[in-house]
C-alpha positions as CSV (number, residue, x, y, z in Angstrom):
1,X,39.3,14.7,-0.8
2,X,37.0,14.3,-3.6
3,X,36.6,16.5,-6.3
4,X,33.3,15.3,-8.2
5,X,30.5,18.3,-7.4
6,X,26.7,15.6,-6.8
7,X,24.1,17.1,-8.8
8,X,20.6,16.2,-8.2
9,X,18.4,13.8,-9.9
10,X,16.4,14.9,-12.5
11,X,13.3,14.3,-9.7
12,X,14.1,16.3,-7.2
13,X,12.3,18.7,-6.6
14,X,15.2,22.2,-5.1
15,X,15.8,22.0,-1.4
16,X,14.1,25.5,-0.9
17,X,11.7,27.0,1.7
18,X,8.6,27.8,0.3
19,X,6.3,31.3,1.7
20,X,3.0,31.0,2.1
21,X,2.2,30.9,-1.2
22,X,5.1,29.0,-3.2
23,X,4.0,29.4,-6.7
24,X,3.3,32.9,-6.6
25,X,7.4,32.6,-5.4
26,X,8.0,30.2,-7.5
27,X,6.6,32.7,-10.5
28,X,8.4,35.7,-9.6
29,X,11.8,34.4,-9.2
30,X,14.8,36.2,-10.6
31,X,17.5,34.2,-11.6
32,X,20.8,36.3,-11.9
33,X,22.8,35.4,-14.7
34,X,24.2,39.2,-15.5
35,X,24.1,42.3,-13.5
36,X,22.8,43.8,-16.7
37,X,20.3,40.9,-18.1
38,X,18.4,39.6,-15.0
39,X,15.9,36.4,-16.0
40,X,12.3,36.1,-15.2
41,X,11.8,32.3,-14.3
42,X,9.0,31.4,-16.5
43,X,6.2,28.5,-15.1
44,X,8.4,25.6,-16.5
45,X,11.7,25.4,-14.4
46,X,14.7,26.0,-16.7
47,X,16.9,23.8,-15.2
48,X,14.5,20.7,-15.6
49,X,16.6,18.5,-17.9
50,X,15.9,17.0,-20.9
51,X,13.2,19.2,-21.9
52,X,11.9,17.4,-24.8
53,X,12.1,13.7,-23.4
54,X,9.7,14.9,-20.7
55,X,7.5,16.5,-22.9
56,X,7.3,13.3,-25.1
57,X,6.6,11.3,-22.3
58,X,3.9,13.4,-21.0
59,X,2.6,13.2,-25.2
60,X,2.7,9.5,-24.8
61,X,0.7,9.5,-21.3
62,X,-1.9,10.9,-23.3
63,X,-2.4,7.2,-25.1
64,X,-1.5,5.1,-22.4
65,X,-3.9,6.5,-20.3
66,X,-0.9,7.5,-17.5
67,X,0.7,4.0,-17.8
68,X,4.6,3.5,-18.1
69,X,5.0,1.5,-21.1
70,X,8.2,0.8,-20.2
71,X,7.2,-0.3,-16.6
72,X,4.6,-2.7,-18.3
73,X,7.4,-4.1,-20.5
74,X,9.6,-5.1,-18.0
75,X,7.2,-6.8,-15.9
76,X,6.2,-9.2,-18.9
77,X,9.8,-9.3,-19.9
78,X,10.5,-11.0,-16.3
79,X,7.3,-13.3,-15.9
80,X,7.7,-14.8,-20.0
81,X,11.4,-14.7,-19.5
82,X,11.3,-17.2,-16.6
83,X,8.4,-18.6,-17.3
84,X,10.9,-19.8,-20.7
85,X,13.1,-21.2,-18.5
86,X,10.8,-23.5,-16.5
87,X,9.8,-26.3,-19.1
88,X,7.8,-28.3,-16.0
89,X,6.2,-25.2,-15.0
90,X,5.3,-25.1,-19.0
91,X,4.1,-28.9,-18.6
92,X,1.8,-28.4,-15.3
93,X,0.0,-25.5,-17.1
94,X,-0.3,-27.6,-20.5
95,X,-1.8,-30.2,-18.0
96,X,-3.7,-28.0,-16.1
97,X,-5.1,-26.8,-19.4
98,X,-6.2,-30.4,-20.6
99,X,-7.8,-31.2,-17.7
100,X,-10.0,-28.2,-17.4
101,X,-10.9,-28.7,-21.4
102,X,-11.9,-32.4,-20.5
103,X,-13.8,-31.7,-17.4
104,X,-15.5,-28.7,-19.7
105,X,-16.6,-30.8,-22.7
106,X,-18.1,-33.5,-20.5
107,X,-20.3,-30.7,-18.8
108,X,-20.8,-30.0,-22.5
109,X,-21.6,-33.2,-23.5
110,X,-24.4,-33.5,-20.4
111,X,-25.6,-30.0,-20.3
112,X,-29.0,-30.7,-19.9
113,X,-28.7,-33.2,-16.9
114,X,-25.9,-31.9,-14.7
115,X,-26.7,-28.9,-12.3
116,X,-25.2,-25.6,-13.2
117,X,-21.6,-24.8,-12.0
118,X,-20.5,-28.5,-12.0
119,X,-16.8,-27.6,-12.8
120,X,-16.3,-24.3,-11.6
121,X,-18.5,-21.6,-10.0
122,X,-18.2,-17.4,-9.3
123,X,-16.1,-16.4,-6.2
124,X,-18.0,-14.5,-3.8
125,X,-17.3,-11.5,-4.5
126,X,-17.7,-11.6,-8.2
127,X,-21.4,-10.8,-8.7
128,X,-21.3,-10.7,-13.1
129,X,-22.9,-14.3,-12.9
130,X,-24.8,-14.0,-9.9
131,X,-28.6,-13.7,-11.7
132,X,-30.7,-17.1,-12.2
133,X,-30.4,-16.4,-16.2
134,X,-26.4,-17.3,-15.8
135,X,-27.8,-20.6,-14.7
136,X,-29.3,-21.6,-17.9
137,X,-27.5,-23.5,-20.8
138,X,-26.1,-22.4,-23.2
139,X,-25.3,-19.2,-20.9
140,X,-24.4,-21.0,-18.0
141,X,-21.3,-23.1,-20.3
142,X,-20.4,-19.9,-21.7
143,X,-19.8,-18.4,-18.1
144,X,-18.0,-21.8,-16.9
145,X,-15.7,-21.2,-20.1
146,X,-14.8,-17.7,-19.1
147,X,-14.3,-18.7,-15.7
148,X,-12.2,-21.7,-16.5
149,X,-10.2,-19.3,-18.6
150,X,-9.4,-16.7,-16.2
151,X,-8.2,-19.2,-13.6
152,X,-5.7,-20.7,-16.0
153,X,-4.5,-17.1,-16.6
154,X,-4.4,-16.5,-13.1
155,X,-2.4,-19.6,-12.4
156,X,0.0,-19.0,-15.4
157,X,0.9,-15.4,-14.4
158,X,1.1,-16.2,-10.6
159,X,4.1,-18.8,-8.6
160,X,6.4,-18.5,-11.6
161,X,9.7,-19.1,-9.6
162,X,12.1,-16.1,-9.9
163,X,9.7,-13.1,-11.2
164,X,9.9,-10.7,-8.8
165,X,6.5,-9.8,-6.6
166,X,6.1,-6.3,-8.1
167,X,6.4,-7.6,-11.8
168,X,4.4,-10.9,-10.9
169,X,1.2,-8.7,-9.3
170,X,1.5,-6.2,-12.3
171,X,1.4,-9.1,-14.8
172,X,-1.7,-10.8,-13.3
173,X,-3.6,-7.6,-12.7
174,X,-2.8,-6.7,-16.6
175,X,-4.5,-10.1,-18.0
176,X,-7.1,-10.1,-15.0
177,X,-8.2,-6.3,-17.0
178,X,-8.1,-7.3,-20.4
179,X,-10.1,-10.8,-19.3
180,X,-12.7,-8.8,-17.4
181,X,-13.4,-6.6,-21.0
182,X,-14.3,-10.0,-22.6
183,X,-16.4,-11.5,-20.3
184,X,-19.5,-12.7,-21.9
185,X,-22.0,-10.3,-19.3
186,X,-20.5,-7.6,-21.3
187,X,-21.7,-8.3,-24.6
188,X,-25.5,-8.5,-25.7
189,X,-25.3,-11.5,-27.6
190,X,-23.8,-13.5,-25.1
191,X,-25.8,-12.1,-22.0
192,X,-28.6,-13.4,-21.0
193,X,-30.3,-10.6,-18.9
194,X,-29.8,-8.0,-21.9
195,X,-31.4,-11.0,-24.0
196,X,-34.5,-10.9,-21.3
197,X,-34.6,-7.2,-21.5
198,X,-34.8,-7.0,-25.3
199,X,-37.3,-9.4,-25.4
200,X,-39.6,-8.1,-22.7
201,X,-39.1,-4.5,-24.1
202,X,-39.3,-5.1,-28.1
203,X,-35.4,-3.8,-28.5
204,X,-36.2,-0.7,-26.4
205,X,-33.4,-1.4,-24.0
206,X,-31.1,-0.6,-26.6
207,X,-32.5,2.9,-27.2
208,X,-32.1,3.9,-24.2
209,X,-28.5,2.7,-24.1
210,X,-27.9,4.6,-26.9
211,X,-29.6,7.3,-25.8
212,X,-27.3,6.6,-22.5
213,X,-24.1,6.6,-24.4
214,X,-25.0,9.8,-26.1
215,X,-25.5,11.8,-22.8
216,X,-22.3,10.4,-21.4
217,X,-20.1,11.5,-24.3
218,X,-21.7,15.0,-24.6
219,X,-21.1,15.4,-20.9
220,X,-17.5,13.6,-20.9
221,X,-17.1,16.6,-23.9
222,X,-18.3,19.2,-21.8
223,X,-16.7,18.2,-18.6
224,X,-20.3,18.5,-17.1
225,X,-21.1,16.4,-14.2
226,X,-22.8,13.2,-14.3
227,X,-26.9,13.1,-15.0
228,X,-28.9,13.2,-11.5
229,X,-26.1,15.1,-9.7
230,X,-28.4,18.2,-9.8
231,X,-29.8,17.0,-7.0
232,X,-27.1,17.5,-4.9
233,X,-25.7,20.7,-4.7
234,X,-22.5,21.6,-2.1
235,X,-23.6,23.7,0.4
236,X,-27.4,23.2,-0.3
237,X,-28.0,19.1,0.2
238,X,-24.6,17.9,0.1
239,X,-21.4,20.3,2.9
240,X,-25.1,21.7,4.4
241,X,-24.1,21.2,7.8
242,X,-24.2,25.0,9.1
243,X,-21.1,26.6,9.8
244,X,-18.4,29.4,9.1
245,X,-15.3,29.7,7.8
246,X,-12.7,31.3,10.6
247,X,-9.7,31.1,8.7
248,X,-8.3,30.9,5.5
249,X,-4.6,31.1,3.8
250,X,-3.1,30.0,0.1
251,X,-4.3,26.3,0.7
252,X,-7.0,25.5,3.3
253,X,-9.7,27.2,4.9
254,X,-10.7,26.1,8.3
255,X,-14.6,25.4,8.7
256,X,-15.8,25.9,12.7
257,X,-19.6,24.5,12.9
258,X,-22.0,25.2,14.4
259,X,-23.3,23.7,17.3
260,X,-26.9,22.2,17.9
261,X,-26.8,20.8,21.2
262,X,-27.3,23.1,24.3
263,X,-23.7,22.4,25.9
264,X,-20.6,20.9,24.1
265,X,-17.2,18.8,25.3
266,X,-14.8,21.4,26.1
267,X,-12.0,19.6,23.5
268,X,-12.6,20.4,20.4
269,X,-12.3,18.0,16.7
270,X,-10.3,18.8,13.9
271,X,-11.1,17.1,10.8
272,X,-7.6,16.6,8.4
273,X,-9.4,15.2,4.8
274,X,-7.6,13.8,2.0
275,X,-6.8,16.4,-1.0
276,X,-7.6,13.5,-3.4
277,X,-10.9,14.5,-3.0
278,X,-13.4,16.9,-1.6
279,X,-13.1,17.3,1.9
280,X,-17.1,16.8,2.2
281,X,-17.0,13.2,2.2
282,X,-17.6,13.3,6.2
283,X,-20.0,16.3,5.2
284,X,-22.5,14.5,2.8
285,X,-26.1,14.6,3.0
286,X,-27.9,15.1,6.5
287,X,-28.7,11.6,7.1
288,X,-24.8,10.7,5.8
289,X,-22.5,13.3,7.6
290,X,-20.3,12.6,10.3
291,X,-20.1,16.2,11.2
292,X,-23.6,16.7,11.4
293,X,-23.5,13.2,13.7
294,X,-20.5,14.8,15.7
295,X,-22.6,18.3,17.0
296,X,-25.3,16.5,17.5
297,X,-23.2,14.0,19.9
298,X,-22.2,17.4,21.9
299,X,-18.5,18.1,19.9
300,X,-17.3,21.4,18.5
301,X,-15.9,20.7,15.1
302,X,-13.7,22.0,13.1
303,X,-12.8,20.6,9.1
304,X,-10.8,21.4,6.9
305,X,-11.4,22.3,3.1
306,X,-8.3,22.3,0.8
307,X,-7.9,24.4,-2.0
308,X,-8.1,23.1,-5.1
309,X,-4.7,23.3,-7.1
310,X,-3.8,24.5,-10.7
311,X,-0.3,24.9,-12.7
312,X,0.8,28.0,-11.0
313,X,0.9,25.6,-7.8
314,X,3.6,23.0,-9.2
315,X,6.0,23.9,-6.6
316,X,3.2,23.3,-3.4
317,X,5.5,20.9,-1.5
318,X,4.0,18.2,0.5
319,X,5.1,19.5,3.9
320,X,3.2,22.8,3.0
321,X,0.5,20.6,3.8
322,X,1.3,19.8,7.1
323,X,2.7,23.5,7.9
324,X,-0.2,25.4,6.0
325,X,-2.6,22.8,6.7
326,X,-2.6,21.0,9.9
327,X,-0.6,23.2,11.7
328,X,-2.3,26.4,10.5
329,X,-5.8,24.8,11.9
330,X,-4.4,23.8,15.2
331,X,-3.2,27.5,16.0
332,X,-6.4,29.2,14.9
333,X,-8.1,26.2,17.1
334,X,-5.9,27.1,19.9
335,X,-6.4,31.0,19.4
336,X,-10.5,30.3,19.7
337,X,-10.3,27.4,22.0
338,X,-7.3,28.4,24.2
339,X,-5.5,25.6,26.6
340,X,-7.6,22.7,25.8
341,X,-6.1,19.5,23.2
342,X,-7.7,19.3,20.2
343,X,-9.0,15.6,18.8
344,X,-7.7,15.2,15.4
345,X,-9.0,12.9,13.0
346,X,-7.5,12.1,9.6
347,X,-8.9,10.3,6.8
348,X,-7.1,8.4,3.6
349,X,-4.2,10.6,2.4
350,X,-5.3,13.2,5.6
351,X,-4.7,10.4,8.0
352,X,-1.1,10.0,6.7
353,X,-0.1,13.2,7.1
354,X,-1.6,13.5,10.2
355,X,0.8,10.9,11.6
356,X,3.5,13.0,10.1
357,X,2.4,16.4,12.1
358,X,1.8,14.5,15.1
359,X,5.4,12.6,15.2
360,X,6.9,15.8,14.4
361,X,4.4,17.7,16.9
362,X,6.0,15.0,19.8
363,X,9.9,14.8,19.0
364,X,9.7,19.0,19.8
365,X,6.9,18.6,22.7
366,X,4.1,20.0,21.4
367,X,1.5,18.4,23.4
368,X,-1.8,20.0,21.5
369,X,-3.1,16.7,20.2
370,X,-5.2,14.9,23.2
371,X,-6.5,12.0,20.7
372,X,-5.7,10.7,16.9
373,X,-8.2,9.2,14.9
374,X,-7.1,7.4,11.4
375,X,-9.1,6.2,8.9
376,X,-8.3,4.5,6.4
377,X,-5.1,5.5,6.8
378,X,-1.9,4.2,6.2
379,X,1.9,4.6,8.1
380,X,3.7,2.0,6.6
381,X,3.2,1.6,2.3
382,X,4.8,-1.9,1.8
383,X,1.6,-3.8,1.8
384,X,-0.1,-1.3,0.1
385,X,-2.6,-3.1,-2.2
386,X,-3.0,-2.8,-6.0
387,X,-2.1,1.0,-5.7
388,X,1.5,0.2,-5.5
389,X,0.8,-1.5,-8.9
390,X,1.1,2.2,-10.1
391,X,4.4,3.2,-8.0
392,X,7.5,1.9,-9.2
393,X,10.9,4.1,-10.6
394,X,10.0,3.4,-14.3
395,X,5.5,4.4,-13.3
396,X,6.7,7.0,-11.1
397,X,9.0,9.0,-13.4
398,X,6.6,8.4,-16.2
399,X,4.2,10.4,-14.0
400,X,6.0,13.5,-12.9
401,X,6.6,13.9,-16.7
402,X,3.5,14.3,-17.4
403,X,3.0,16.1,-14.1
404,X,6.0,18.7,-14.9
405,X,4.0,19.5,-18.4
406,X,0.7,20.7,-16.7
407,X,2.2,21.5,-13.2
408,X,-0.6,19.0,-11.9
409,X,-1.8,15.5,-12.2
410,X,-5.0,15.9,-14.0
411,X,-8.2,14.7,-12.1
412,X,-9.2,12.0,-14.4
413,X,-5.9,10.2,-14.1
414,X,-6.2,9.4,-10.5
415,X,-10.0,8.4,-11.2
416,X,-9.3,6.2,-13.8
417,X,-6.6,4.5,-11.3
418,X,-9.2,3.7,-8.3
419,X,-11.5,2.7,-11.3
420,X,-9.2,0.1,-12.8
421,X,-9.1,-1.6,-9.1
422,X,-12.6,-1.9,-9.0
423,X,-12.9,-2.5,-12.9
424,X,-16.0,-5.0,-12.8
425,X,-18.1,-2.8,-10.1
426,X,-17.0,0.7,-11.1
427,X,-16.6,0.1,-15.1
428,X,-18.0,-3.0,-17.2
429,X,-21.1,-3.6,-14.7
430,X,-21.9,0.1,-15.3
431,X,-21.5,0.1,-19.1
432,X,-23.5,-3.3,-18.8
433,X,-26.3,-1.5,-16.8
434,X,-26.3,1.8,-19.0
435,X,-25.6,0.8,-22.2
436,X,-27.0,-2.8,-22.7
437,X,-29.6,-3.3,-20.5
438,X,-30.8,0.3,-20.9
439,X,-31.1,1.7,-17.1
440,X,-29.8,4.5,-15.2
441,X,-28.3,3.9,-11.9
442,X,-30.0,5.9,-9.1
443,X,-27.6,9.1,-8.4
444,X,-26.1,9.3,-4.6
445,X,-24.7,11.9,-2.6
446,X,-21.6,9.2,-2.4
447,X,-21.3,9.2,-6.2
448,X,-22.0,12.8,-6.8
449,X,-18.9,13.4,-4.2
450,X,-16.7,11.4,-6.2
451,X,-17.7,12.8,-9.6
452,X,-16.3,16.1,-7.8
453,X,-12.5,15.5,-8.3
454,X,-9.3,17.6,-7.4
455,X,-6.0,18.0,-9.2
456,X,-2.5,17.2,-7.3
457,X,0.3,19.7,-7.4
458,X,3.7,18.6,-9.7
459,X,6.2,19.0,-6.6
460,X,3.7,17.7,-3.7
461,X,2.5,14.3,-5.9
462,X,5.7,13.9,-6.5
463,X,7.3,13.8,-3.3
464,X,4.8,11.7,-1.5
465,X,5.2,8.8,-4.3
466,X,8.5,8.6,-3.4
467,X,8.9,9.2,-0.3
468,X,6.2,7.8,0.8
469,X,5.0,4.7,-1.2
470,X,8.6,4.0,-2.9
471,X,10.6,4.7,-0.5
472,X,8.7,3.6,2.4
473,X,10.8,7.0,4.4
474,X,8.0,7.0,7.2
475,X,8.0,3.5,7.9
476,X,11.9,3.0,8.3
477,X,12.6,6.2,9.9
478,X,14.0,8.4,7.1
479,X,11.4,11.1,6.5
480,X,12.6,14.8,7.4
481,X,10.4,17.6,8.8
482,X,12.3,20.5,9.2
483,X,15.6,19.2,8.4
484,X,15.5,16.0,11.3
485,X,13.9,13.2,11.0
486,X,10.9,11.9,12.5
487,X,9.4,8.6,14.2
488,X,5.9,7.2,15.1
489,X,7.6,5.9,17.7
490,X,7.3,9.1,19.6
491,X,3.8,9.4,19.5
492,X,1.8,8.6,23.0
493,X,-1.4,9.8,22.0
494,X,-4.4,7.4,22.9
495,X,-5.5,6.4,18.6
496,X,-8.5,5.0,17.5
497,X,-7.9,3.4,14.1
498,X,-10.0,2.1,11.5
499,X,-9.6,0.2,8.7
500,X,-11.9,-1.1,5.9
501,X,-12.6,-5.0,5.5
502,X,-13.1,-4.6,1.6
503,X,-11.0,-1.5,1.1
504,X,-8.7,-1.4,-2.1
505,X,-6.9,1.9,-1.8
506,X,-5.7,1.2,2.1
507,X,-6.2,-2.9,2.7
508,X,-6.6,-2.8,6.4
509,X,-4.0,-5.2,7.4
510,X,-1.7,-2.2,5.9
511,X,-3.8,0.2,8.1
512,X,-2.9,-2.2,11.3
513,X,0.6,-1.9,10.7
514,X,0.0,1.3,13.0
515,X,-0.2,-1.0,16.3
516,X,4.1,-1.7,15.9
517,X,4.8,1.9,15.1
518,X,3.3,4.0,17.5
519,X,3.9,3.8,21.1
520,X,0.7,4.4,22.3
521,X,-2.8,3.0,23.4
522,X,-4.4,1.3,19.8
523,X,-8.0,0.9,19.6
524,X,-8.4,-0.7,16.1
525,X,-11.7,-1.0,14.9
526,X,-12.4,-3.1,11.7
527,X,-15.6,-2.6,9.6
528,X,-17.7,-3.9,6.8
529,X,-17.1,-1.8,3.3
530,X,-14.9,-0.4,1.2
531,X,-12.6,2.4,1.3
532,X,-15.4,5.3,1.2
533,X,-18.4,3.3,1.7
534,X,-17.1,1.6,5.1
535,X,-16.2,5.2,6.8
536,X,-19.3,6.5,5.3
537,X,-21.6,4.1,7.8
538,X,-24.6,6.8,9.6
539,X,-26.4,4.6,12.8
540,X,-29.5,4.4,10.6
541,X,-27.8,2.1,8.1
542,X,-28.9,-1.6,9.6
543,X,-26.2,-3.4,7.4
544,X,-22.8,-2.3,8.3
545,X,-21.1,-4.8,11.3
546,X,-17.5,-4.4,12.9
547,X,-14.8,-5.9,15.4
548,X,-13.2,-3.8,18.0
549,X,-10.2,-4.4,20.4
550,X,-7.8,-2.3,22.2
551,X,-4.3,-3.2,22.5
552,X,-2.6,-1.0,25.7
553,X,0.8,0.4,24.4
554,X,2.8,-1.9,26.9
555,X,0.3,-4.8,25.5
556,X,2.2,-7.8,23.7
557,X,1.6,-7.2,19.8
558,X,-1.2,-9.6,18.2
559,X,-1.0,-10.5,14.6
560,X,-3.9,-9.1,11.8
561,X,-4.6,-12.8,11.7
562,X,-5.0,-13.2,15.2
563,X,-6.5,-10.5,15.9
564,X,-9.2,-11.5,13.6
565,X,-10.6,-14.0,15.7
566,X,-10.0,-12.5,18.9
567,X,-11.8,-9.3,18.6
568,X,-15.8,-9.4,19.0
569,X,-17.9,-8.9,16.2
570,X,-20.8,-5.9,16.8
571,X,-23.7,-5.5,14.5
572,X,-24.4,-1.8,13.4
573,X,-22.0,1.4,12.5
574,X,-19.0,2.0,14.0
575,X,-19.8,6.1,14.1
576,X,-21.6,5.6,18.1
577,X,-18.8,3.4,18.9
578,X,-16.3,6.2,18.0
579,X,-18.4,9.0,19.9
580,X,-18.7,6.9,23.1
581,X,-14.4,6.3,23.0
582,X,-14.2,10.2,22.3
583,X,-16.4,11.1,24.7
584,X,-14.6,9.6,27.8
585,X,-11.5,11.7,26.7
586,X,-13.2,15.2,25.9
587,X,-14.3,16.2,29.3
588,X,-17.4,16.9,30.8
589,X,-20.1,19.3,28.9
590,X,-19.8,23.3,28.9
591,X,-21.1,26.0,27.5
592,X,-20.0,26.0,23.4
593,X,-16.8,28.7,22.5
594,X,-17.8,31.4,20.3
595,X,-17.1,31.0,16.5
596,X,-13.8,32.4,15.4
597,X,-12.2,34.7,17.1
598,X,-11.6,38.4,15.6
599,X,-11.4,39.3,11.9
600,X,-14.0,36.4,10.2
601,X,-16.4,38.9,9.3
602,X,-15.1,39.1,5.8
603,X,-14.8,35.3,5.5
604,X,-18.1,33.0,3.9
605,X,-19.9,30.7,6.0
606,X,-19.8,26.8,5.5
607,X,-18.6,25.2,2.9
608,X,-16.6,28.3,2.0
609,X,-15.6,29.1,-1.3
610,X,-12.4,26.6,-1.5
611,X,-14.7,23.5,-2.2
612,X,-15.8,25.4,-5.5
613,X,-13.0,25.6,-6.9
């Protein structure tokens, strides 16, 4: 019998149940060391180890902008190291770099009589060079240069045999960053459109970029919001659909709208958002809301609006937001809407846990959920894009050190991560725009909504990195509600999924992976956008497109690929689609319930207080 006592990794967070509001626990814990000298747990746990190497780490975030230094070593440790040790891998790329050279200095040396992009030419998708200026010499060589360059990059840091995937992808996304930065649209001199501009205007561009830069940095000081978001004002043009709030605990409160159509379907929606972000995403301005889209298609809904945490939160776990979120809102739901299933939709990080409730809702028989609805939404985290670029042991320590300082993860550091993986729309074309060029880009209800961040509790971030995205625990089985362990396998639910064609945060052929994990009735739908903008489609958009198809839960499985070409194509949102498959499952029209249901006279109608916090 062995004798060695395990103690638990520095990262784990105590194997405790939590009340309903686990700081306020955590806070007021005694911890018995004498019958005469009781101790007062103070808001850093004591038995954290290694005090001062976490605070040093979460001192060093500070400069590195949340990046593991370490991490970032390795990976260029294992792409030079073997890139050493492959002397006609070496000689290809020395080859590769001669011919591009030659094939540059010819265009060079017939510049004026050979079209523009005669050796290489912008991907589709990369829009820096996309303006008829870029076309003209000496501009248009300039560009070719760049572009020539950031190829060879991309071929040196990518195929190196023996770097691992991880280390490879960070690598290449490191250089891809610090090439964008230099790319000649970003500097006056060099940019032919800024040239223009000065030129037409007499230098006054440049004023107003200055005055531009000015106005960012005394709002980045004062933590003020971005200039135009005046306009749109929660609970006045933006979360103005009308509604009330009909119950409310430590984390959520639960929004019930109201209805604008003279009869309703009798099963009601319940929207799970992501905590990443506001939950008024689906709530933006009248012509962009999905709720306001779903009363006026006949549905009762119902949202959620999560609190927004601070440091005396830290120990929020994760499955607090499944008990005090999800489940909390299905039992009020059932208490106002009694013996009828409830449509649950979940969006991003919502989505995800979601699939969690509803596994663990199946394995004990819990048969409230008639439908689920993901978007954007991912089960499976092996495939998850450049997010996982951030999650490995090295990032992901690195991250609850600076976590376990503040208690939270700060709401610029995930910002600045979604930023980086849009770096040439969200970053350098802005600064181009604003600072060069002179111009203000029009404000939206989209941007003001993502200017309106929320921070992530210590314990709660924590846990879903790694067991999650890490770990991969809901994917292969391992993840634990309530001490057991549950399976998407159980689920039997009718889903309607959608993923994203452009999305970043949740690629879609991660989203699909749904189809071999649940056993149930998949209508994937794939549309045009991105990640927000892709969800975000109202029918009087003309522009957005998608493919649908349904795959039966005894179906034979079809491939991302294949279903590609099989499924039709539809021009126009996917939102009507949506209502039409939820419609056939809701029942036929009655008269709408009442809102809440004893004791919400004391509570604020929509959008609560929660969302101003």
């Amino acid at each position: 019998m062995s004798v060695v006592k395990r103690f638990p990794r520095a990262e784990e967070p105590p194997a405790q149940a939590l009340s309903a509001n686990p700081a306020a626990e955590a806070s007021t814990t005694i911890l018995e060391t004498t019958p005469e000298k009781p101790v007062v747990a103070n808001s850093l746990p004591a038995s954290e180890p290694y005090p001062l190497d976490r605070a040093f780490h979460a001192m060093l975030a500070r400069f590195t902008g949340g990046i593991s230094p370490v991490a970032l070593s390795l990976a260029w440790l294992d792409w030079s190291a073997h890139l050493a040790a492959a002397p006609e891998r070496q000689m290809q790329m020395f080859r590769s770099g001669l011919r591009d050279t030659g094939r540059f200095l010819q265009a060079v040396a017939h510049a004026t009589s050979q079209k523009p992009w005669s050796v290489i030419e912008p991907q589709g998708r990369d829009r820096r060079f996309k303006d008829p200026q870029w076309e003209a010499a000496p501009f248009n060589l300039l560009a070719q240069a760049f572009l020539l360059t950031e190829r060879w990059w991309h071929d040196a840091t990518t195929g190196v045999r023996g770097v691992s995937h991880a280390n490879e992808a960070v690598v290449e996304f490191s250089v891809r960053q610090m090439l964008d930065m230099l790319a000649p649209s970003n500097f006056a001199a060099t940019n032919p459109q800024v040239l223009e501009k000065a030129f037409q205007s007499g230098g006054e561009n440049f004023v107003f970029g200055w005055q531009n830069w000015c106005s960012d940095l005394m709002r980045l000081l004062s933590i003020s919001k971005p200039a135009g978001d005046e306009q749109f004002v929660v609970g006045r043009t933006v979360a103005a659909s009308p509604g009330k709030v009909v119950y409310r605990n430590d984390l959520i409160e639960l929004i019930q709208y109201h209805p604008t159509t003279a009869q309703v379907r009798p099963e009601p929606i319940l929207i799970v958002p992501a905590w990443i972000m506001k939950y008024y995403i689906l709530d933006l301005s009248p012509q962009n809301s999905l709720v306001r889209f779903l009363t006026g298609q006949g549905f009762t809904v119902f949202a959620i609006s999560w609190r927004n945490p601070d440091a005396k939160d830290r120990d929020v776990a994760f499955d607090d937001y499944r008990k005090l979120g999800v489940m909390a809102a299905l039992d009020t739901i059932g208490r106002i809407i009694p013996d009828r299933k409830t449509h649950a939709l979940g969006y991003c990080l919502g989505g995800t846990l979601l699939s969690i409730a509803a596994a663990a809702m199946a394995r004990e028989g819990d048969r409230r959920l008639g439908t689920i609805t993901l978007l954007a939404a991912q089960t499976d985290f092996t495939e998850a894009g450049e997010m996982t670029l951030f999650i490995n042991e090295s990032q992901v320590a690195f991250l609850e050190d600076m976590m376990w300082q503040r208690g939270y993860l700060d709401t610029t550091q995930m910002a600045g991560a979604f930023q980086l993986l849009r770096s040439n729309e969200l970053i350098w074309s802005r600064l181009s725009r604003d600072y060069l060029m002179g111009e203000s880009s029009q404000p939206s209800d989209l941007m003001a909504w993502n200017a309106d961040a929320t921070r992530l509790p210590y314990r709660m971030h924590s846990e879903y990195l790694r067991k999650l995205f890490l770990d991969n625990d809901l994917a292969e089985g391992r993840y634990r509600v309530e001490g057991r362990s549950v399976s998407l396998s159980d689920i039997h639910a009718p889903m309607f999924v959608v993923g994203t064609l452009a999305d970043h945060v949740a690629p879609w052929r991660s989203v699909y992976k749904i189809h071999y994990q649940a056993d149930a009735d998949v209508t994937f739908l794939l549309t045009s956008g991105g990640h927000n903008a892709g969800v975000v489609a109202p029918p009087d958009e003309p522009w957005h497109s998608y493919q649908v198809m349904t795959k039966a839960a005894d179906a034979p499985y079809v491939g991302p690929d294949e279903w590609l070409k099989l499924a039709p194509h539809v021009e126009g949102s996917w939102w009507p689609e949506w209502a039409k498959w939820l419609a056939a499952r809701s029942g036929a029209p009655c008269d709408p319930p009442s809102i809440g249901v004893g004791g919400v006279d004391g509570l604020p109608d929509a959008p609560g207080d929660y969302v101003h916090t």
